[in-house]
C-alpha positions in Angstrom: -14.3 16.0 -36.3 -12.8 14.8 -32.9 -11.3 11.4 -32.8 -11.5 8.6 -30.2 -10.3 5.9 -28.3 -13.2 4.3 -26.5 -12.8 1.1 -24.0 -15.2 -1.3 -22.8 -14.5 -3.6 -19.6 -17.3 -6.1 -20.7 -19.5 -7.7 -17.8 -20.2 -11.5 -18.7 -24.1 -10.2 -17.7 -25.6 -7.4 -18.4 -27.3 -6.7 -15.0 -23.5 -6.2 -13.7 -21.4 -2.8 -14.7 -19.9 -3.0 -17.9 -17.1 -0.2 -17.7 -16.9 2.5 -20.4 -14.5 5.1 -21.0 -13.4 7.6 -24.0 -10.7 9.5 -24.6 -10.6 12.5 -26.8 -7.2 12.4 -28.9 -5.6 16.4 -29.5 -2.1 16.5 -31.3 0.4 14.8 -29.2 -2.1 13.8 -26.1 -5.3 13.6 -25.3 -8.2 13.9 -22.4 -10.0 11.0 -20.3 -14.1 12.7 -21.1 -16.1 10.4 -20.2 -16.3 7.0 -17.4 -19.0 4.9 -16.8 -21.1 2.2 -15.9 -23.5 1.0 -18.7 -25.5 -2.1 -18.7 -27.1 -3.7 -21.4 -25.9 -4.1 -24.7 -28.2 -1.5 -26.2 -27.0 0.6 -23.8 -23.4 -0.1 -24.9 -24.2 0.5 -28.6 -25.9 4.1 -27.4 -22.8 4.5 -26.1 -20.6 4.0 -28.6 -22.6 5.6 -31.4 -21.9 9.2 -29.4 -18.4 8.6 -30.8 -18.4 7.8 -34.5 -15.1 6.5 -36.6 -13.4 5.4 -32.8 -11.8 2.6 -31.9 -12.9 0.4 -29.2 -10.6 -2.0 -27.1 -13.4 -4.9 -25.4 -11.9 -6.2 -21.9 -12.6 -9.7 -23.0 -11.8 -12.9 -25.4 -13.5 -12.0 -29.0 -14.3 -15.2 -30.2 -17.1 -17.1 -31.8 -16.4 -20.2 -30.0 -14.9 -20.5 -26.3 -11.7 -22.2 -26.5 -8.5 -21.7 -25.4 -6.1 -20.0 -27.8 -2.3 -19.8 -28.2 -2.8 -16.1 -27.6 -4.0 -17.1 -24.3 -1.0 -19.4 -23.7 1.3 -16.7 -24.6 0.4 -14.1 -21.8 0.2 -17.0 -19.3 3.5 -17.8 -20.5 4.2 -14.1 -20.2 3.2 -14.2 -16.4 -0.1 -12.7 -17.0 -3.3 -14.1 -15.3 -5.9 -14.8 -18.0 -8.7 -16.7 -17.7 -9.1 -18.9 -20.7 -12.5 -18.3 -22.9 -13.8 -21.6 -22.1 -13.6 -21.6 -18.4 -17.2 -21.3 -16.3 -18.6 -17.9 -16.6 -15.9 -16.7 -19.5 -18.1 -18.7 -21.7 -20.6 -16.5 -21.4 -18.6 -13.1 -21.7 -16.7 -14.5 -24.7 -20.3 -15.2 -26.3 -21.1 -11.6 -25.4 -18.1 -10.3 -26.7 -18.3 -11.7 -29.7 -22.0 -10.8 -30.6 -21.2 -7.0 -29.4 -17.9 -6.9 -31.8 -20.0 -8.1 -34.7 -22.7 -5.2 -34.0 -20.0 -2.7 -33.6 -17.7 -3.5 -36.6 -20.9 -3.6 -38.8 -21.3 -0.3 -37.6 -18.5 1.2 -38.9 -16.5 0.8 -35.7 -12.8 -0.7 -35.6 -12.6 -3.2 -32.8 -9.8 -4.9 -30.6 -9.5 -7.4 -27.8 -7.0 -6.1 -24.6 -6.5 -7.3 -21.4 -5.9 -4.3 -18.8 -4.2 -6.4 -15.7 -1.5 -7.4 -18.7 -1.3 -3.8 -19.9 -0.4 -2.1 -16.4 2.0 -5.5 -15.7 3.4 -5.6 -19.0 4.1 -1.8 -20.0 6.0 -1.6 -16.3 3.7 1.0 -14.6 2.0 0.5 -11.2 -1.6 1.5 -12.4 -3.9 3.3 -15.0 -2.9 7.1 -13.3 1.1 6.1 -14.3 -0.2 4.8 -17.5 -2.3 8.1 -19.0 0.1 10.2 -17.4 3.2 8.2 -19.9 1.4 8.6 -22.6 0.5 12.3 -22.2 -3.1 11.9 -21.3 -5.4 14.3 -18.6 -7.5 13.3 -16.6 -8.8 12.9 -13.0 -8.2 9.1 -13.0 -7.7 9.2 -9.0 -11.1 10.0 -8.5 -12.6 6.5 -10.4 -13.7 4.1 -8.3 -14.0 0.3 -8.9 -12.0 -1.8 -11.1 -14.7 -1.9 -13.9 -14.3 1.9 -14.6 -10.6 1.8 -14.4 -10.0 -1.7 -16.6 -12.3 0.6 -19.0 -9.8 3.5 -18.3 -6.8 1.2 -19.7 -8.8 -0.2 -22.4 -9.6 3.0 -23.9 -5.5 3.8 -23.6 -4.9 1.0 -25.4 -7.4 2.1 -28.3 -5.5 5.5 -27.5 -1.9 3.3 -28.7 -3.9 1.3 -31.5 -4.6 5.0 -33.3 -1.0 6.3 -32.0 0.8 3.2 -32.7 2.3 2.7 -29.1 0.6 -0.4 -29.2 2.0 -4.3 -28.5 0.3 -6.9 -29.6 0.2 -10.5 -28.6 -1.2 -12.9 -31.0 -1.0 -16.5 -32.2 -1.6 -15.7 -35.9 -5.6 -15.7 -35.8 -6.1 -14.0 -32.4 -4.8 -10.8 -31.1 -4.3 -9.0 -27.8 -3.2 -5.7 -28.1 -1.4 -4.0 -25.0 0.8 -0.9 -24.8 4.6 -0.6 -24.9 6.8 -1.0 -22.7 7.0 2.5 -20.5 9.3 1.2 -18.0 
């Protein structure tokens, strides 16, 4: 059975594109198959079910409560741009986040929380082609379109790092943001 790293760049509504990407993991790589947009969040769990025992990396805060956390502090402290999960519409994207990680972990589903805009600034590359290249992954990233698809792009990389263990986290002791190393 084929393995999976799967990444979701969560809309705060579901009439807006919530990006979706997968990446197939073989040996010491592995191949961008699949990008994009999906609404709902049945449409997100159909998703997702097409790739059993993956792990999914959500674009957004995974939280039962808005609020900001020291996890949050620490990539603003970092120099990262992060919207904290109690500001305006984050509220209602944290919410979602949080009711879609439930559904998927009681699934059977590992799932973590990323942030792609710290990713690319943090692992030192100047976008998501430099990234999968790094890390020894195919695929015809030039030809996405739209920052939804290619936040979902990153956060499936990070998955990619989470099963690979390239992965950095961030995290405040009850909340983590996992990113990738440091490439260059």
């Amino acid at each position: 059975m084929s393995l999976y790293a799967l990444g979701l760049d969560l809309a705060a509504k579901e009439r807006r594109c919530t990006g979706f990407a997968s990446i197939e993991i073989k040996g010491e790589g592995g191949y961008l198959v699949e990008v994009k947009c999906l609404g709902n969040d049945e449409s997100i769990l159909t998703a997702v079910r097409r790739y059993p025992n993956s792990v999914v990396a959500i674009d957004a805060p995974i939280m039962r409560e808005p609020a900001m956390r020291g996890v949050d502090r620490a990539l603003i402290s970092a120099g990262s741009r992060v919207f904290p999960p109690n500001f305006s519409w984050m509220k209602s994207l944290t919410l979602r986040a949080w009711r879609l990680s439930r559904e998927l972990i009681r699934m059977g589903f590992d799932v973590i929380e990323t942030h792609p805009r710290s990713v690319i600034r943090l692992a030192g590359v100047s976008g998501v082609e430099e990234l999968l290249e790094a890390l020894n992954i195919e695929g015809e990233v030039s030809r996405i379109k739209g920052k939804d698809l290619r936040d979902a792009v990153t956060a499936a990389a990070v998955a990619y790092c989470f099963l690979k263990t390239c992965s950095e986290v961030v995290s405040d002791g009850a909340y983590t943001i996992y990113l990738v190393k440091k490439i260059r």
